[in-house]
C-alpha positions as CSV (number, residue, x, y, z in Angstrom):
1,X,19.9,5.5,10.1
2,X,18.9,6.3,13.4
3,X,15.3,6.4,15.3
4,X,14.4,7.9,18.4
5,X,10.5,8.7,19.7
6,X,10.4,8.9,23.4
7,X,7.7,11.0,23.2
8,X,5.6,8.2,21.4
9,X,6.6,5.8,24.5
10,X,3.6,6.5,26.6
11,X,1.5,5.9,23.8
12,X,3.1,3.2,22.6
13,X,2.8,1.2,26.4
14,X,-0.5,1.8,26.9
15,X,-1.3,1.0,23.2
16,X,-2.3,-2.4,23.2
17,X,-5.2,-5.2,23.8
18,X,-5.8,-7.6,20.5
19,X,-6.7,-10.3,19.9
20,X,-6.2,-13.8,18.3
21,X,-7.2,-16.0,20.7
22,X,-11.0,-14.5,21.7
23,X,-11.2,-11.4,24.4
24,X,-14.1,-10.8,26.9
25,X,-14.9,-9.3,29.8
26,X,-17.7,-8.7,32.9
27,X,-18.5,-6.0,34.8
28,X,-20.9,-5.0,36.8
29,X,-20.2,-1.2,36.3
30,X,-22.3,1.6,34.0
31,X,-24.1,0.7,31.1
32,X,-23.4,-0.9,27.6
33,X,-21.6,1.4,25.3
34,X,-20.7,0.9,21.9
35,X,-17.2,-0.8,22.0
36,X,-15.5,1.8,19.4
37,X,-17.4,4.9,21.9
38,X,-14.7,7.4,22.1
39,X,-16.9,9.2,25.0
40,X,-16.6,6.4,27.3
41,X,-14.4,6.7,30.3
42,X,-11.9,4.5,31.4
43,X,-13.0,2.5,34.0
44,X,-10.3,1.1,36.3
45,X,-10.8,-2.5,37.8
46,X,-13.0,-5.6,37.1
47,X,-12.5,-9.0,35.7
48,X,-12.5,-9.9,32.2
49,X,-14.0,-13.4,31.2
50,X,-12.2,-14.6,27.4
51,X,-12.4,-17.5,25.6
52,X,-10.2,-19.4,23.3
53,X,-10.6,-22.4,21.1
54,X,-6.6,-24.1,22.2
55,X,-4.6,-23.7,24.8
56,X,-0.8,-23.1,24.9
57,X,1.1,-25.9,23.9
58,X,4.6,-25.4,25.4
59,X,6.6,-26.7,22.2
60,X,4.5,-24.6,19.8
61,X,5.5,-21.2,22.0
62,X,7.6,-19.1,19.4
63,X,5.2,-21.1,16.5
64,X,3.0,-17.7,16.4
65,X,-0.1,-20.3,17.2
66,X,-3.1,-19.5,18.8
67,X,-3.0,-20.3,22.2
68,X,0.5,-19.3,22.4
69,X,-0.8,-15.8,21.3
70,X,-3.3,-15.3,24.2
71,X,0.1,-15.6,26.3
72,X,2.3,-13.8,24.6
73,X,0.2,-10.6,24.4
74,X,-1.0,-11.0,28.0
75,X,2.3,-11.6,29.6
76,X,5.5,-10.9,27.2
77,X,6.4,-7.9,25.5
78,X,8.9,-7.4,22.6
79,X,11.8,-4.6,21.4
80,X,9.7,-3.1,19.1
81,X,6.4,-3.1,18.1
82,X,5.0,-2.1,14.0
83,X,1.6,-0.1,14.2
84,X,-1.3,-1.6,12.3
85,X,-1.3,0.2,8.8
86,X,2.8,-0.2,7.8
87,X,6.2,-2.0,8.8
88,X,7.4,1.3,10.3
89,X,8.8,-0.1,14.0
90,X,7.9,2.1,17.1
91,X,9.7,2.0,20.7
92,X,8.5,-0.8,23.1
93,X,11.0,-2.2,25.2
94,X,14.0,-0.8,22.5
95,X,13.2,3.3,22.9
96,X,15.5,3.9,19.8
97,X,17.9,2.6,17.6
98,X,20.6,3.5,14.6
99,X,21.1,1.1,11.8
100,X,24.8,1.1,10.0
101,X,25.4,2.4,7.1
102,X,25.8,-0.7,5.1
103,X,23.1,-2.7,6.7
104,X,25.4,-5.1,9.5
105,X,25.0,-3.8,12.4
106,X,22.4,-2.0,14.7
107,X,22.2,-0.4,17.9
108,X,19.6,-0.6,20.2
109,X,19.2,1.4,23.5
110,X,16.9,-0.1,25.9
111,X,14.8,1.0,28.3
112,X,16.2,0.6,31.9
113,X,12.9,0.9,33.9
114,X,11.7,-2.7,32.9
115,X,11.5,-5.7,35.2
116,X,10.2,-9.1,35.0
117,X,7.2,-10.6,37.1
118,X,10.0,-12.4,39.1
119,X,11.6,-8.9,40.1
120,X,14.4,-9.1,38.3
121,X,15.7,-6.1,35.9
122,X,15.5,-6.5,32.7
123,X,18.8,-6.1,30.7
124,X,20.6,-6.6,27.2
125,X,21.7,-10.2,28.1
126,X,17.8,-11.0,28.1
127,X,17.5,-9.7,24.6
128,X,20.7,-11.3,23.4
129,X,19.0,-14.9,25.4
130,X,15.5,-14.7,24.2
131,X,17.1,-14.1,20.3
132,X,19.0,-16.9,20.6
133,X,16.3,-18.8,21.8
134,X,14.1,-18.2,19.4
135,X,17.1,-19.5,16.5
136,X,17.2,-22.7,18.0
137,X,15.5,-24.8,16.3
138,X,14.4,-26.9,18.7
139,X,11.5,-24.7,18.8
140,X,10.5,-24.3,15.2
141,X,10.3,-20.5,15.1
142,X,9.1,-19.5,11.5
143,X,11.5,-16.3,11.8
144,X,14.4,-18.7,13.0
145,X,16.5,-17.7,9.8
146,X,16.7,-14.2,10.1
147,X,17.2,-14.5,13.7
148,X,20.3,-17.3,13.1
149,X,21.8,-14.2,10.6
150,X,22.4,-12.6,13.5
151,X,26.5,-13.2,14.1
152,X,27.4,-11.6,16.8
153,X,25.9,-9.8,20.5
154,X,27.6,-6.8,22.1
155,X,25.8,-6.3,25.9
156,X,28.8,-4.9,27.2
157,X,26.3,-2.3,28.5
158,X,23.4,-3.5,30.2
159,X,20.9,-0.8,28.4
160,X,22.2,-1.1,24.9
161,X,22.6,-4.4,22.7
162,X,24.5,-4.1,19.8
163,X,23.9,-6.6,16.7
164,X,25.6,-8.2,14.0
165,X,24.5,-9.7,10.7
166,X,26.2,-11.9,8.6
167,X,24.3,-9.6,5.7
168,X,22.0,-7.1,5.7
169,X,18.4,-8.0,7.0
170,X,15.8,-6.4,5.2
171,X,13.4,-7.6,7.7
172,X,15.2,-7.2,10.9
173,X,12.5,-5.6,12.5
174,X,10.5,-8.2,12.0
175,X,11.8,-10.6,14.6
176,X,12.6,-7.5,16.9
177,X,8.8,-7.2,16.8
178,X,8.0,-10.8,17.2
179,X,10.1,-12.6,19.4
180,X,9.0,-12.4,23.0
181,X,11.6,-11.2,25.5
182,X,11.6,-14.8,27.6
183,X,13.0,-15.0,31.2
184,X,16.3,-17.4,31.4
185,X,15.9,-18.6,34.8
186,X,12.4,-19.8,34.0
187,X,13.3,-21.5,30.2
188,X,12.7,-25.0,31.4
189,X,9.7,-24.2,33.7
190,X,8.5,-22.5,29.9
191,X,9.2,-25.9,28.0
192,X,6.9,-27.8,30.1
193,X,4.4,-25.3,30.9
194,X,4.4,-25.0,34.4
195,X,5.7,-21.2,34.5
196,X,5.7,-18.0,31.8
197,X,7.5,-15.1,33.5
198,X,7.8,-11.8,30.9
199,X,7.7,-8.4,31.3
200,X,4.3,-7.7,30.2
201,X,1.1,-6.0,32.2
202,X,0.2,-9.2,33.2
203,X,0.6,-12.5,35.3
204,X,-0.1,-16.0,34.6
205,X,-1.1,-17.2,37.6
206,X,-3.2,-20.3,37.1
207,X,-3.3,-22.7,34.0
208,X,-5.4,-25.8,34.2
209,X,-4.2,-27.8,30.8
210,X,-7.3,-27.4,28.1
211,X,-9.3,-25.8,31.1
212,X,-8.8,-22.3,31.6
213,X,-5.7,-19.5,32.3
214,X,-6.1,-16.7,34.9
215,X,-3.8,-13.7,34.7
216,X,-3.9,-10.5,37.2
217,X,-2.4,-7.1,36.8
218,X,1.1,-6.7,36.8
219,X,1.6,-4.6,39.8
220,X,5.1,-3.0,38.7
221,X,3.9,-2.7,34.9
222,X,6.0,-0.4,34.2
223,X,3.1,2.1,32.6
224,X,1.3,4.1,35.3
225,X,-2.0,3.0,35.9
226,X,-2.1,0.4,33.3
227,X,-3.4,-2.0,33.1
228,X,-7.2,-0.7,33.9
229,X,-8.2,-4.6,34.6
230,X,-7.6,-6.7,37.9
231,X,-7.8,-10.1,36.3
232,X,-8.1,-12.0,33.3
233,X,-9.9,-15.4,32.9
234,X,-9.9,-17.3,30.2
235,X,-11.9,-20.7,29.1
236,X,-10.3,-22.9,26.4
237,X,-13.7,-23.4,24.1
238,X,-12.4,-25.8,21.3
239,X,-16.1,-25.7,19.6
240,X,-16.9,-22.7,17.3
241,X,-20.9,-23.2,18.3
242,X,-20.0,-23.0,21.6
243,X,-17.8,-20.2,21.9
244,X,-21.0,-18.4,19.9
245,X,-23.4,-19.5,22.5
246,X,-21.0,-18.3,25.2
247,X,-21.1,-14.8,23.5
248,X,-24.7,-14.9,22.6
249,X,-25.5,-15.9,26.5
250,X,-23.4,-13.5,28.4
251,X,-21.0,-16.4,29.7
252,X,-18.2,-14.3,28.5
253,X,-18.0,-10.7,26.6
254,X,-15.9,-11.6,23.4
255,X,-15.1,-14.1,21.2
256,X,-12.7,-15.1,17.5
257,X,-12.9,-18.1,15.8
258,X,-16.5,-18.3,15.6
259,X,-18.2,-18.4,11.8
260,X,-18.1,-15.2,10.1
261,X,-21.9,-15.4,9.6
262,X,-22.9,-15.7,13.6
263,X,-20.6,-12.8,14.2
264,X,-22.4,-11.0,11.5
265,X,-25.5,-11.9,13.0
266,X,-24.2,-10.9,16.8
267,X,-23.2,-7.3,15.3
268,X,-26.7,-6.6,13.6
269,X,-28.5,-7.6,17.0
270,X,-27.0,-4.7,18.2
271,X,-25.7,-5.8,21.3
272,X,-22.0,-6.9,19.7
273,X,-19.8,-5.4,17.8
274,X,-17.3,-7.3,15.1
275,X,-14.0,-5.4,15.2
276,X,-12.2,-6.8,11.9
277,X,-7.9,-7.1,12.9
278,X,-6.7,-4.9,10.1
279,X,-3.2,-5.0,9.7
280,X,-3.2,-8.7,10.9
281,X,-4.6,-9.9,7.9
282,X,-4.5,-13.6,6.7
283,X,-4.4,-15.4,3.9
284,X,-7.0,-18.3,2.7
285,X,-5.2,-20.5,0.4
286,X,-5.2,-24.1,-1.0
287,X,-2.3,-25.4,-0.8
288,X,-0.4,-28.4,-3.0
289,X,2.0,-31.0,-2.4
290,X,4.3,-31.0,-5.8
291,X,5.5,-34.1,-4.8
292,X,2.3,-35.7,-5.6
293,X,1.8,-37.5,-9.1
294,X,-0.9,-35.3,-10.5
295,X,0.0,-32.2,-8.8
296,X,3.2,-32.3,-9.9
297,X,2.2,-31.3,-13.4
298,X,1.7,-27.4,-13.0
299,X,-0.9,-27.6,-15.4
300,X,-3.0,-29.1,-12.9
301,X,-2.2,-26.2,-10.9
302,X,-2.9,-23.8,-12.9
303,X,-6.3,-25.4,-13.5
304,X,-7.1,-25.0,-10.0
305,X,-6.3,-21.5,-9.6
306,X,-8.9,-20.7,-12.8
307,X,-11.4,-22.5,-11.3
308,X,-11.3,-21.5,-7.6
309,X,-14.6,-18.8,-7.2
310,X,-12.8,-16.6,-4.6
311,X,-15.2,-14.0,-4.6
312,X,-18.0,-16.6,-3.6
313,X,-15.5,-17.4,-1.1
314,X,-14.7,-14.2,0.4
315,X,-19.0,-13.1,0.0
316,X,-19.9,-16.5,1.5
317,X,-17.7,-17.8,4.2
318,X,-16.4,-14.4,5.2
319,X,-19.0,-12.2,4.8
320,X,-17.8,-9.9,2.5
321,X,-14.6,-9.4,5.2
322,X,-11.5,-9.3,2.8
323,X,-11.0,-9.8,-0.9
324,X,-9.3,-11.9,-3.4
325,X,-6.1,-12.2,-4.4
326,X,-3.3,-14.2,-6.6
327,X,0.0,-13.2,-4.5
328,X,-0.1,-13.5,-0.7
329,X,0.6,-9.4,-0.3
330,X,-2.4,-7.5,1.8
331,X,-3.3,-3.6,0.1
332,X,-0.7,-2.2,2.9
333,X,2.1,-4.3,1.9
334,X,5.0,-2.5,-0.3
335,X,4.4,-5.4,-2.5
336,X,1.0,-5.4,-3.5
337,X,0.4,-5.4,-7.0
338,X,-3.4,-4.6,-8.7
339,X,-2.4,-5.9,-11.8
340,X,-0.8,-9.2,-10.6
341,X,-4.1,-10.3,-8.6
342,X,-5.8,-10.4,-11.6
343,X,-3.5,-13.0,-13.2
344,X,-6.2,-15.8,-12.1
345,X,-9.8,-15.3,-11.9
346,X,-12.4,-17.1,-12.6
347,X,-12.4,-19.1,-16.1
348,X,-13.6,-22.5,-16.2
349,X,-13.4,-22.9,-19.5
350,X,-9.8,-22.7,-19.0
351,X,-9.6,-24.8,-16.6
352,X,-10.9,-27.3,-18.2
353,X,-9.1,-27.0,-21.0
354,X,-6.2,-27.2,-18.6
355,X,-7.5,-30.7,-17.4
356,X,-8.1,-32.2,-20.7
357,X,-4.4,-31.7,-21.1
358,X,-3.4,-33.4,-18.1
359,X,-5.6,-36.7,-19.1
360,X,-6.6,-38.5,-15.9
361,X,-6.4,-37.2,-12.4
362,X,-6.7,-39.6,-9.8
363,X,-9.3,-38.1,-6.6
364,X,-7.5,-35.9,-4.8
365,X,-7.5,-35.3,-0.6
366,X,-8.1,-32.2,0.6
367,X,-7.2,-31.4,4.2
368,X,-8.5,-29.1,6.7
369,X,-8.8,-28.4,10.2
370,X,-11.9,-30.2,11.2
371,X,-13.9,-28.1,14.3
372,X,-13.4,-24.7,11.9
373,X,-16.2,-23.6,10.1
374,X,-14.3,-21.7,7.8
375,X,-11.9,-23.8,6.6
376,X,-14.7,-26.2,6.1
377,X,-16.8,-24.1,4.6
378,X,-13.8,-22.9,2.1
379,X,-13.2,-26.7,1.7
380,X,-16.4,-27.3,0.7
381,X,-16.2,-24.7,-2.2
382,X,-13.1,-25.6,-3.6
383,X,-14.2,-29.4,-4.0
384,X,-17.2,-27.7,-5.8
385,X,-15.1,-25.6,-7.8
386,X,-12.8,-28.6,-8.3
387,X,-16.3,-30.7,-9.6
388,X,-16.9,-28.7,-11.9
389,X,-13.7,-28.9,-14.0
390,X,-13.6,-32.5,-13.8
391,X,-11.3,-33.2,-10.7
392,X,-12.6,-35.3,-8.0
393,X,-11.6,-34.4,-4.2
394,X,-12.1,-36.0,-1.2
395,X,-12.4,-34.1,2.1
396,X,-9.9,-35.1,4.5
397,X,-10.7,-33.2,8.2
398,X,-8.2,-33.6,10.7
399,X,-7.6,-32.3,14.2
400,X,-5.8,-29.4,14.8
401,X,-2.5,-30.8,16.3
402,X,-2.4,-33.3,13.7
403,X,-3.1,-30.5,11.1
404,X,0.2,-28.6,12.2
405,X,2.4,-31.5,12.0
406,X,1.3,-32.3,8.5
407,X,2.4,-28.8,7.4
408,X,5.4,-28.7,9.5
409,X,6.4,-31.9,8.4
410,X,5.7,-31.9,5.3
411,X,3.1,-34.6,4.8
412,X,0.0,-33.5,3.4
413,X,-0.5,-36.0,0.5
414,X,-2.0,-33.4,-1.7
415,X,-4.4,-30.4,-1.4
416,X,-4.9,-28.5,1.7
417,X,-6.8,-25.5,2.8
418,X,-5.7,-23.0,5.7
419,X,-4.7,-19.3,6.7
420,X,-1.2,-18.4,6.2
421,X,0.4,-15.2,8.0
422,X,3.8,-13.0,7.8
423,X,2.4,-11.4,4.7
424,X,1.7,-8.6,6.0
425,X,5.4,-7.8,7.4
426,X,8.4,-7.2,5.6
427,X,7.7,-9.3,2.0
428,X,11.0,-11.1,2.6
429,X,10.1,-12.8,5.7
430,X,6.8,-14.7,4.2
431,X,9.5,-16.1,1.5
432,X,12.4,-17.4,4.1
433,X,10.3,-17.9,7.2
434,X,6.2,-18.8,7.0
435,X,5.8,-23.0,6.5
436,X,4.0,-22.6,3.2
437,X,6.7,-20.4,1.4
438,X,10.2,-21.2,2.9
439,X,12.3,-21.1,-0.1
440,X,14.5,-23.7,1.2
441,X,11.8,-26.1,2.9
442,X,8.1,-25.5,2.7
443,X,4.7,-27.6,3.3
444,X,4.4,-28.0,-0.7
445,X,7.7,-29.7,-1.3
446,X,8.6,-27.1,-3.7
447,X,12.4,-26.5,-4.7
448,X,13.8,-24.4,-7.0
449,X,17.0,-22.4,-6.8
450,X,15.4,-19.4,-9.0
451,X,12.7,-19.1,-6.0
452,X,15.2,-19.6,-3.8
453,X,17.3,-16.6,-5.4
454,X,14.8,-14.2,-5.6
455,X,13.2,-15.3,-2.0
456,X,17.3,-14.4,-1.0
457,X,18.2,-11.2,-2.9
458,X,14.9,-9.7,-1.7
459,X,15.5,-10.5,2.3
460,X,19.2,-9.1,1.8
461,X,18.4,-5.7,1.0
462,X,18.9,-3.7,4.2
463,X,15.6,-1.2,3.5
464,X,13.1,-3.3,3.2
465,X,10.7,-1.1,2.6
466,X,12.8,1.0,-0.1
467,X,12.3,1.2,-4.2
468,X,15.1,-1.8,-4.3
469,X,13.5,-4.2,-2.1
470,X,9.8,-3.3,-4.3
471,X,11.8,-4.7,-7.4
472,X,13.0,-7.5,-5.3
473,X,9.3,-8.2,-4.3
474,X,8.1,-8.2,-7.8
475,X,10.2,-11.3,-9.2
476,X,9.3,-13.2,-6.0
477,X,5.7,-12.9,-6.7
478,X,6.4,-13.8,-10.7
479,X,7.6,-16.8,-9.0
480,X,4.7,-17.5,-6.7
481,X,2.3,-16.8,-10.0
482,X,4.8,-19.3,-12.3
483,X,5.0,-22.3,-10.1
484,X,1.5,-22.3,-8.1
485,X,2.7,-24.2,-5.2
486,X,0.2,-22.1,-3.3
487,X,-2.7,-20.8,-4.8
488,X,-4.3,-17.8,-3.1
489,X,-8.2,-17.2,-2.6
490,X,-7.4,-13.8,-0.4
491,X,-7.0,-11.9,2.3
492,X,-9.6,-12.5,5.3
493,X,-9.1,-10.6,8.9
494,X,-9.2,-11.9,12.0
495,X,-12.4,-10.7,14.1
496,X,-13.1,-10.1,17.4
497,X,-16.6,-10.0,18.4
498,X,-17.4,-8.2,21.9
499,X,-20.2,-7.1,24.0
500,X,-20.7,-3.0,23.7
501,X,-19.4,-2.6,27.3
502,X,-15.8,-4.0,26.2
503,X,-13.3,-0.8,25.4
504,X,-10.5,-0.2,24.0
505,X,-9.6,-3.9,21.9
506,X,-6.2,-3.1,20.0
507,X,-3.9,-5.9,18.3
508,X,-0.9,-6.6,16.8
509,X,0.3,-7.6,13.5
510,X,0.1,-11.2,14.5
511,X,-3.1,-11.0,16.2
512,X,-2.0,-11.1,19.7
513,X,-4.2,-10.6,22.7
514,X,-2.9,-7.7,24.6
515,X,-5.1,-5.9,27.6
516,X,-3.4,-3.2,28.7
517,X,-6.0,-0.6,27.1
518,X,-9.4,-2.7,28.2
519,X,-11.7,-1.4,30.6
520,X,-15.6,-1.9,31.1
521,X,-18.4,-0.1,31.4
C-alpha cells in the first residue's frame, strides 16, 4: 500500500497553529475581527503574547504533557501528521510512503529541503535517532511499545528510511505522527532544558524556568512566507483565575485551561471566541485502583458507573462541550459504538442495590489535580453521586507534578479523576500505550491476560482502520465494560479562547500549539 500527495504538501506546511497549552497574540494593526472570519487578510508580522498554566519539564518531553506541547508544536515537527476528523496520515516531513504487503515493513521517502535551527540538514539517521529515542524508556513515552516493535532501520539513503516490525503495527502511524523529530547533537542540552533545536517554524530562544518562553520565526522555515508572526511570548500562568483575568484584561489574546463557564461567558461578551479542539478530544474519567480492598470487588465498580450523573457532568462543568460515554472511543473513532455507551447510565437504584451487596465500604480518596477547576468541579460531583448510593469519599487534591507521578507510578490508593487521551488515534494505541489502559501495566493495577489478548490481537492487525481491526475493537471495549477499571463520564474538548483579532488557530490530535497559520488584525 502506497501513499503519495505532494500536492497536499503546501497545505499541509502551512496548516497548523493549536493549541493545548493557551495561544494569544497583540497587535497593533486593523481592527478586531471574528477569529473564524474567512474575509480577513493575512497579516504578516507582530508579536503574539500566550499563556500557559506549566512549563516544560525536560523529563516529561515525549510524555504528551502540557507544557511539553507548547514546545513541541512551536519548535518540532513530525513525519506525518493525521487531519482532525480521521486517522488518515498526510505528508509532513515523510512526503509519501508504501506499506508491505504483509504489514513488516514500510518505506518512507523524506523530504530533502528540511533543516534544523542549527543549520544542519535534516536526514533519515534523524528519524531513525529521534524513534529510538523516543523507545527508551528512560523517557516514559506512552507510544514507547509500538515504537520498541520497530526491529530494524535502513538509512542507507539519506532521503528514505526504511522500517521494520517485529509484527504488523496497526497503529504505526501513530507514533510517525507523534514523535517529534529531535536534534542528536543537542539530546543532552534537551534533557536538562537548556536548548530544543527542531525543525519547526519556530525558535526557542529564551526560557526563564516557570517564567516565560520566547520563540521567533524560523528564518529558513522551510514554507515560503510562513510563519506570518515575528515572535512568540509566552507567560507560564499556573492559576486558572488568572489566566481568565489575563484574557478578560487584554494582558494576552488567548487562553486554555480556564473554567468552561468563564470561557462561555468571554464568548457571549462578544469580544472572544471559544474554539472547541475537535479531533483532540479527551476523556473525563474516574479512575480505580483494583488493588484496593473495596475496589477490588467489581461490584463496587459497577455501582459507581450507575451512579455517576454524566450528563450533569458534561451540562455543568463543561458547558454542554462534549457528551457521555461508557468506552473511551470519540464519535470519529472506527470504534465507537451507540449501543455500548448506553451500557451504564444513570440508575441509582442499582447502584445501590450494588452496594448493599458489597456490605461495608470503608471512605474512599478521590484524587485530583488541585488548581483545575474542572477536575474539581467533576470531583465534586462524583463524591455527590457517590453520597447518594451510600459510599463515602474524601477529596484528595494534589499538585500537578505529584498528580503525574501517582499515575505513572502506580500509586493512587483508590479513586481518581482526570482527562485521558490517545482515544482518538488508532483504538490499539489507547490499549498498549496511554497510562490508564496499558494492558500490561496501567495506573489501576489491572491484569488480566484476556485484556491483555484482545488489547494485542487488535494492535497487530496491520489496517488499523479496516473491518478486522473494528472486530478487534469491539472485544476490547467488552473488556473495558466487564472489568470497570476505568469508568468513563465522556468526551470533553480542549478550548481555546481568543480575542477576535487572533486568525487562523489550527491543532493537532494531541492538542499541540502550532503558529505557523496565525496572523493578527
Amino acid at each position: 500500500m502506497s501513499f503519495d500527495r505532494r500536492t497536499l504538501l503546501r497545505g499541509v506546511g502551512l496548516s497548523a497553529l493549536a493549541i493545548f497549552g493557551a495561544a494569544a497574540c497583540s497587535s497593533a494593526v486593523g481592527e478586531q475581527q471574528d477569529a473564524g472570519s474567512s474575509d480577513a487578510t493575512p497579516v504578516r508580522g507582530g508579536t503574539l503574547k500566550t499563556a500557559v498554566t506549566q512549563d516544560v519539564v525536560p523529563a516529561n518531553f515525549l510524555t504528551n504533557t502540557a507544557g511539553a506541547t507548547t514546545v513541541i508544536g512551536l519548535v518540532y515537527e513530525s513525519l506525518i501528521r493525521y487531519p482532525h476528523d480521521e486517522v488518515s496520515p498526510t505528508p509532513l516531513l515523510a512526503e509519501s510512503w508504501t506499506l508491505a504487503d504483509d504489514g513488516l515493513s514500510l518505506t518512507l521517502e523524506l523530504r530533502d529541503d528540511v533543516t534544523f535551527h542549527s543549520g544542519r540538514p535534516f536526514t533519515s539517521t534523524d528519524a531513525e535517532f529521534s524513534i529510538r529515542t523516543y523507545a527508551d524508556p528512560t523517557w516514559t513515552a506512552q507510544l514507547r511499545s509500538t515504537a520498541a516493535a520497530i526491529t530494524a532501520f535502513d538509512t542507507t539513503d539519506p532521503h528514505r528510511l526504511v522500517l521494520t516490525f517485529a509484527h504488523p503495527l496497526g497503529n504505526i502511524f501513530d507514533l510517525l505522527d507523534t514523535v517529534p523529530i529531535l536534534d542528536s547533537e543537542s539530546i543532552d542540552q534537551l534533557r536538562t532544558g537548556e536548548k530544543f533545536v527542531g525543525t519547526g517554524p519556530f525558535v526557542l530562544t529564551e526560557r526563564t524556568p516557570n517564567q516565560s518562553l520566547t520563540f521567533v520565526r524560523n528564518d529558513s522555515y522551510r514554507v515560503p512566507e510562513r510563519p506570518y508572526l515575528d515572535r512568540v511570548e509566552v507567560s507560564i500562568i499556573p492559576d486558572a483565575q488568572a489566566l481568565t483575568n489575563a484574557i478578560r484584561s487584554g494582558q494576552v489574546q488567548a487562553v486554555t485551561n480556564i473554567n468552561y463557564r468563564d470561557a462561555e461567558t468571554l464568548a457571549n461578551g462578544g469580544a472572544h471566541t471559544t474554539n472547541n479542539l475537535e479531533g483532540a478530544e479527551l476523556q473525563i474519567y474516574v479512575g480505580t485502583n483494583v488493588q484496593n480492598p473495596a475496589l477490588s470487588d467489581v461490584r463496587l465498580r459497577r455501582a459507581i458507573a450507575f451512579a455517576l450523573d454524566r450528563d450533569r457532568i458534561i451540562t455543568e462543568v463543561f458547558r454542554g462541550a462534549g457528551y457521555p460515554i461508557n468506552v473511551p472511543w470519540p464519535k470519529t473513532s472506527p470504534a465507537y459504538d451507540e449501543d455500548l455507551n448506553a451500557t451504564f447510565t444513570l440508575d441509582t437504584d442499582r447502584a445501590k442495590a450494588l452496594v448493599a451487596e458489597v456490605g461495608n465500604i470503608p471512605a474512599l480518596p478521590l484524587t485530583y489535580q488541585a488548581g483545575n477547576p474542572y477536575y474539581e468541579a467533576t470531583a465534586q460531583i462524583v463524591q455527590a453521586n457517590l453520597a447518594e448510593i451510600g459510599v463515602t469519599v474524601e477529596l484528595d487534591p494534589v499538585e500537578s507534578a505529584a498528580f503525574v507521578k501517582q499515575l505513572i507510578g502506580q500509586q493512587f490508593p483508590a479513586l481518581w479523576v482526570t482527562f485521558h487521551s490517545w482515544a482518538q488515534y488508532t483504538p490499539s494505541t489507547l490499549t498498549v500505550s496511554a497510562y490508564p489502559f496499558n494492558a500490561l501495566k496501567n495506573a489501576s493495577r489491572y491484569e488480566s491476560p484476556s485484556y491483555q489478548a484482545a488489547a494485542d490481537a487488535a494492535w497487530q492487525v496491520a489496517d488499523g482502520t479496516g473491518d478486522e481491526a473494528k472486530e478487534k475493537y469491539s472485544a476490547v471495549s467488552l473488556e473495558l465494560l466487564e472489568s470497570l477499571f476505568l469508568i468513563e463520564i465522556g468526551v470533553t474538548f480542549n478550548q481555546v479562547v481568543t480575542a477576535n483579532s487572533v486568525h487562523g488557530l489550527d491543532w493537532t490530535k494531541r492538542s499541540e500549539v502550532l503558529l505557523t497559520d496565525v496572523f493578527l488584525s
